[in-house]
N, C-alpha and C positions, 0 to 999 in steps of 0.2 A: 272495175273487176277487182283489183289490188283492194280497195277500201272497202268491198263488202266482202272478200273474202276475209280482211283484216277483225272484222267486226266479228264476224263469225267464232272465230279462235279465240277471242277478247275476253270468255268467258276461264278458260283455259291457261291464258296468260298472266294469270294474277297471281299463282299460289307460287313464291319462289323457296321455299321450305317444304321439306317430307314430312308429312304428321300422317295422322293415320287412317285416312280418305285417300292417300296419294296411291295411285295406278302405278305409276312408273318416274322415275329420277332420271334428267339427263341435264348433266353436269358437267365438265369440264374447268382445267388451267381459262380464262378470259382468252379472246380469239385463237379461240380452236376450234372453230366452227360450229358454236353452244346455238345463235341463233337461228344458224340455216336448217338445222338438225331441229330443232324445237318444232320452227315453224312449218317443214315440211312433212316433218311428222305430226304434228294437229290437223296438217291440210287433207292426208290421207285418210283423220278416222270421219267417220260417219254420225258420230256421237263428240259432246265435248266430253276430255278423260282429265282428268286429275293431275296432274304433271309438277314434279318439283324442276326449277330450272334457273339457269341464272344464278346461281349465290355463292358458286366458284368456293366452294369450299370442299375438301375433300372429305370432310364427316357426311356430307350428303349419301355417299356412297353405305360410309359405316352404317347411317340411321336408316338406307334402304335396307342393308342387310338385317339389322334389327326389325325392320318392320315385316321383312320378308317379301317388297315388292321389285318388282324389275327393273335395274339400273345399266344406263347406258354414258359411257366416259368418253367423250374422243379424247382425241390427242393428237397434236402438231409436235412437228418438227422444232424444237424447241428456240432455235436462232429463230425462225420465221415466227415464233409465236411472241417472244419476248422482244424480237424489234416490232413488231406489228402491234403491241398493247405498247411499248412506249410513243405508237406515233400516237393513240388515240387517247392516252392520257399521259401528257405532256410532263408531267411532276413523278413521272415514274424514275428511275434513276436505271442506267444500264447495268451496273452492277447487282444492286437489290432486286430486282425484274427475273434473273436468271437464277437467283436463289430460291426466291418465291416458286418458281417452277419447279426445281428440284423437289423444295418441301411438298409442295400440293403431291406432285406423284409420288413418290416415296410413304406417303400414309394410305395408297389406295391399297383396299386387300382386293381378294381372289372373289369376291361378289361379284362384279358386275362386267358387265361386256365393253372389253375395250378397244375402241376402233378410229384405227388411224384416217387423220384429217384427209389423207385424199378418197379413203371411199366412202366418208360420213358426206363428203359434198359429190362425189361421181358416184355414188354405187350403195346408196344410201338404201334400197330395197333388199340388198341381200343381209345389212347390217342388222332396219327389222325383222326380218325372218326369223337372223339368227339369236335376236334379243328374243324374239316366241317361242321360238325351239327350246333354249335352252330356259326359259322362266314359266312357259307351256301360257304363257299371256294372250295369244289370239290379237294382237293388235295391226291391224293393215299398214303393210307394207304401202310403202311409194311407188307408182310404178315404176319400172326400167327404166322409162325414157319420160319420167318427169320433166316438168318446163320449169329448169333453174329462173329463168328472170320473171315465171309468175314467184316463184319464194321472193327472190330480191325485190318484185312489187310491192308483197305485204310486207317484209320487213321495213321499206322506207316509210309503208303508210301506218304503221306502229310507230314508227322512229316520234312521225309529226303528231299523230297521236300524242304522244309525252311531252312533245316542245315544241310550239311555232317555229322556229327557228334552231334548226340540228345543222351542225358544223359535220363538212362529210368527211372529216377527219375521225368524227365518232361514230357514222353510223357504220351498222354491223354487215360490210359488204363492200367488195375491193370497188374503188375508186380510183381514177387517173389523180386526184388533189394530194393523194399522200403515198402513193408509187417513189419518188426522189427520195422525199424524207424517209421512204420505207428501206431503201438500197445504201444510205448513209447509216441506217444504225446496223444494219448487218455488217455494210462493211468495218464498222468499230467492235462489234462483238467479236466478229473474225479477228482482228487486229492483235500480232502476235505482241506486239510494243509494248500493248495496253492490258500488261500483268494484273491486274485484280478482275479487268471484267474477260481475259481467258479464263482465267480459273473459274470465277464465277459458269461459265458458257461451256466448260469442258466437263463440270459437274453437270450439267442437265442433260447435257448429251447421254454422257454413264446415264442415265435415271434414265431417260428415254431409250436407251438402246436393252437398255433391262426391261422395259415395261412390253417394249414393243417386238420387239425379240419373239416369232413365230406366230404373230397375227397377221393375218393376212396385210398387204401393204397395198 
């Protein structure tokens, strides 16, 4: 089921860039919930759509607003997003990791719709709604009661799609293999001790609490 629904979307999966075929941009900070949000939103349409995704950059947003098509941004909690991208790329550094975050949100404008990590993965149908409503786009919502672990099917069998062998410290979906490691870098971001990467972790918060400040939670 996982593998020919995977196949399905594969068409869809490819354009990581907005050019000017692109339907809709959905983009985010890296684990902010970019994959679950992709692939459940490609499972809901009827047709394959054009989708920019993946390229973690915040001019994706800019160049939807240039193109003029529908952009959708989550956004996490920024200690959970920045220890959860250094388990799964290991050379990331705690300090640099929470600036990075700062910077990506801090360049988003007033374009696109932005919707915090717990209803892009629980409540993800009211999110497209309201990416339709307000872009007048028509694209099918997810149901209510979608089946999160048909999304976490196709996303493992995309994963192996790309590599024989995917370390599940990298794939895009919570795992028991990097839960410890995940509670060890929070608890050093937290770490009052640990003056550079506070600072670094008290600027993303300010960005996120500005970004996120009257959107739905």
């Amino acid at each position: 089921m996982g593998y020919a629904l995977a196949v399905r979307i594969q068409t869809s999966w490819r354009t990581p860039a907005a050019t000017q075929e692109t339907e809709i941009v959905i983009d985010g900070f890296p684990r902010s919930g970019n994959t679950f949000v992709t692939v459940a939103f490609l499972l809901a349409q009827q047709r394959p759509v054009n989708i920019a995704h993946h390229l973690h950059s915040p001019f994706q947003s800019i160049r939807a607003w240039d193109l003029g098509v529908p952009s959708l941004v989550p956004i996490r909690e920024p200690i959970d997003a920045v220890a959860s991208l250094c388990v799964t790329q290991a050379w990331r550094d705690p300090v640099s990791a929470p600036r990075e975050y700062g910077d990506y949100y801090q360049r988003i404008n007033d374009w696109p719709v932005i919707a915090n990590f717990n209803r892009v993965t629980t409540d993800l149908s009211t999110v497209v709604a309201e990416v339709s409503s307000r872009f007048g786009s028509g694209f099918n919502a997810p149901p209510a009661d979608a089946d999160s672990e048909t999304v976490f099917g196709v996303i493992d069998v995309l994963s192996s799609m790309r590599s024989a062998r995917v370390s599940l410290n990298r794939v895009a979906r919570p795992t028991a293999e990097r839960t410890s490691t995940l509670e060890r870098l929070r608890d050093r971001l937290a770490d009052p001790s640990d003056t550079a990467t506070r600072r670094a972790a008290a600027r993303t918060l300010r960005v996120y609490d500005n970004l996120s400040w009257g959107i739905p939670q």
